[in-house]
C-alpha positions in Angstrom: 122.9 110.2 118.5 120.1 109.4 115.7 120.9 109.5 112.1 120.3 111.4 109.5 116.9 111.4 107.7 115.9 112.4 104.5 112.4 111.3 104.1 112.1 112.0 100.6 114.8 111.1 98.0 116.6 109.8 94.4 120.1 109.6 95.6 120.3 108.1 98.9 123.4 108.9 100.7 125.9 106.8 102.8 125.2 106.6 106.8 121.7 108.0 106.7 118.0 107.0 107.1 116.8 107.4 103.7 113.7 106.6 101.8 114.4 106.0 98.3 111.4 107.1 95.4 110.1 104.6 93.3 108.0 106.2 90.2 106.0 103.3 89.4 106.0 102.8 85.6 105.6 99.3 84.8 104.3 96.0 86.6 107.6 94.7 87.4 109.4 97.8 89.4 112.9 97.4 90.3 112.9 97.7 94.1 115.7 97.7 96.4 116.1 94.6 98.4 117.7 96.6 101.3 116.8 99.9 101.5 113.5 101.7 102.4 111.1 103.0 100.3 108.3 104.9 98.5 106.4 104.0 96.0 103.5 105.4 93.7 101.9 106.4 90.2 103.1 110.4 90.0 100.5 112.4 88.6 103.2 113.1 85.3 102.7 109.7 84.0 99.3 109.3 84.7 98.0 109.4 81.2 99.9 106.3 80.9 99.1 104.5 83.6 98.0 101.2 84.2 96.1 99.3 87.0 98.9 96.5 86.4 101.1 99.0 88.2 99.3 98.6 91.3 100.4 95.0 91.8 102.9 95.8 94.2 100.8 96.8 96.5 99.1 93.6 96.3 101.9 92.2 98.5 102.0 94.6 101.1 104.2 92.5 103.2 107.8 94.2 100.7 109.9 94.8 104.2 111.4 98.1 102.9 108.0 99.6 101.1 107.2 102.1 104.2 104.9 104.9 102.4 102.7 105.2 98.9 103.7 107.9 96.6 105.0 110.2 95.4 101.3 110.5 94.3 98.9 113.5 94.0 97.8 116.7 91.6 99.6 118.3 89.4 97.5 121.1 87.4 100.3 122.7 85.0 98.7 122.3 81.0 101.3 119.6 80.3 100.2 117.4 82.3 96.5 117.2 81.1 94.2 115.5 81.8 93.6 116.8 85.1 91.0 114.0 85.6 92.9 111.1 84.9 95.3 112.8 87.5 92.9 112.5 90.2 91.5 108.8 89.8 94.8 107.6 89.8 95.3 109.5 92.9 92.6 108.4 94.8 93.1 104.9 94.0 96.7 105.1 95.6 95.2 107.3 98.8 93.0 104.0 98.9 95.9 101.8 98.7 97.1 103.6 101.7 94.4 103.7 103.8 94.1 99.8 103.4 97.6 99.5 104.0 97.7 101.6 106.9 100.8 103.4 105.4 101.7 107.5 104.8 101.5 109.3 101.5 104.1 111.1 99.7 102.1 114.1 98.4 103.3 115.7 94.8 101.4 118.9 94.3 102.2 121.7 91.8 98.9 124.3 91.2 96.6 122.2 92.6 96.5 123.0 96.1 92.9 123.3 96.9 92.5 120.3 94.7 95.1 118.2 96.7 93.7 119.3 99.9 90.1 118.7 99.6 90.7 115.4 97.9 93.0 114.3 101.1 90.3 115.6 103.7 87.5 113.9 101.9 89.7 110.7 101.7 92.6 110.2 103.5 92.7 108.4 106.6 96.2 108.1 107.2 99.1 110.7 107.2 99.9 113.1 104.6 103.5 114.4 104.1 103.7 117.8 101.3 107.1 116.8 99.8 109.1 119.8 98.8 106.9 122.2 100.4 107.6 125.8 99.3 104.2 127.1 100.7 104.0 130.6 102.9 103.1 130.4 106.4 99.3 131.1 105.9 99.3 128.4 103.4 100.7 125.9 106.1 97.9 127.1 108.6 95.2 126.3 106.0 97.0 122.7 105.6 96.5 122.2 109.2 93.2 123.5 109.8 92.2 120.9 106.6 94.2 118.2 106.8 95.1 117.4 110.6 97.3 114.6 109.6 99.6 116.7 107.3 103.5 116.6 107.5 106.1 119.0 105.7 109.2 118.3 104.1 111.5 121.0 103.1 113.8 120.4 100.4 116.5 122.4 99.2 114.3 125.5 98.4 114.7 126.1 101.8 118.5 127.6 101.7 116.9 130.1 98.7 113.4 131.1 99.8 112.6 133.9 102.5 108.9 132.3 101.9 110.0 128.6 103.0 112.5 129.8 105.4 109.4 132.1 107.3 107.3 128.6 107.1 109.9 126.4 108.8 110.3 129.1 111.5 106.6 129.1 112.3 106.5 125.2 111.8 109.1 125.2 113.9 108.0 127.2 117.0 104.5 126.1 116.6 104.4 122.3 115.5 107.4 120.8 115.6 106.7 117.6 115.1 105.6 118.0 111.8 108.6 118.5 109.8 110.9 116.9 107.9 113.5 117.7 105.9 114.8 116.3 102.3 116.9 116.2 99.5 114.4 114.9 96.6 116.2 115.1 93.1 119.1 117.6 93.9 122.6 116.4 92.7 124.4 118.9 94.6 122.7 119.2 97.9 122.8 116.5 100.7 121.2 115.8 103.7 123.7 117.2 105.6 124.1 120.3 104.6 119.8 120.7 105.0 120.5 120.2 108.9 123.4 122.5 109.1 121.0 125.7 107.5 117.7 124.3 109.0 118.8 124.2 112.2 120.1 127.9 112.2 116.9 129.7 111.3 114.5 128.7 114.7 118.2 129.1 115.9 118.1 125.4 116.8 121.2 123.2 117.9 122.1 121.1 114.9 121.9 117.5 117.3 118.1 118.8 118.6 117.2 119.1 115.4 118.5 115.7 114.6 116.5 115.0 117.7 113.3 116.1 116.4 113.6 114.6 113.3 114.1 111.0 114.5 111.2 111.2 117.1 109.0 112.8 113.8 110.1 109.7 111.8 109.4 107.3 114.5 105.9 109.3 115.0 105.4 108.7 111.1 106.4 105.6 110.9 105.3 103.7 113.9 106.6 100.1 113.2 110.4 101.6 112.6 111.8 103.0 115.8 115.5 105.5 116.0 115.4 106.0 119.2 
């Protein structure tokens, strides 16, 4: 039976597949020796940001550094200015092209923004971390973005919206979801199977099924199954 996975998280839990967040915010990142990874410039500290950064990605060769990001758009007025967002984020959708490695999409009020910058650039695949979108928002993601992935986080137990998207992602294009945990203290990994699997009325192990052969799709050189 394949593990849990939660693709997207701050609190890795015990006797799962987990990749760990990494908000790059200095030149000399604290990155775990034996666990995998993401890691990026978010779009919040942007305004701060330095190309020094970047360095790890110089040595692309980090065994547990499997995706770039969280990176993207993030258009609320606090986080101005929105320009500064995007260089930084198309530097990093650079980085991953180069390195032949996903992105960890952040995107709050930017949509259009996001997903035009992606088509224009991106040449690898694109996972929408914490995707609370409707279903006719997800259709617009695939008809722009081919190589786009959703994650649900733990929205998902509290939105008729995300729960009607998982249904149709889940009937229609299966192989494109994931599931995660992100920053919640009080939600695991677990319990995100238990209530996903219930609402394509799935059985909890196909689910975990799916989920392995989606990671192993994603991330080609780390096989599950």
């Amino acid at each position: 039976m394949p593990p849990y996975i939660n693709i997207h998280t701050h609190r890795p839990e015990a006797d799962t597949v987990s990749i760990l967040n990494i908000r790059l915010r200095s030149s000399d990142p604290d990155l775990p020796e034996q666990r995998l990874f993401s890691a990026g410039i978010h779009p919040w500290d942007a305004s701060e940001a330095q190309s020094a950064w970047l360095e790890i990605f110089a040595a692309a060769t980090h065994p547990g550094w499997v995706a770039v990001g969280e990176t993207g758009l993030d258009f609320r007025p606090e986080y101005q200015p929105f320009g500064i967002q995007k260089k930084w984020f198309e530097l990093q959708i650079e980085i991953a092209n180069r390195t032949d490695k996903p992105l960890i999409i952040h995107n709050v009020h930017a949509t259009q923004a996001v997903m035009d910058t992606l088509s224009k650039h991106a040449a690898v695949p694109v996972l929408l971390h914490g995707y609370t979108g409707s279903p006719e928002s997800a259709r617009q993601w695939l008809r722009h973005v081919p190589a786009v992935r959703f994650s649900f986080g733990p929205t998902l137990m509290r939105s008729p919206k995300s729960q009607a998207t998982f249904r149709l992602l889940a009937a229609e294009e299966p192989e494109r979801i994931f599931l995660e945990t992100d920053d919640d203290p009080q939600t695991g990994i677990r319990e995100m199977y238990r209530y996903a699997a219930e609402l394509p009325g799935w059985n909890p192990n196909d689910l975990k099924n799916r989920l392995a052969l989606n990671f192993n799709n994603l991330f080609s050189k780390i096989t599950l199954l």
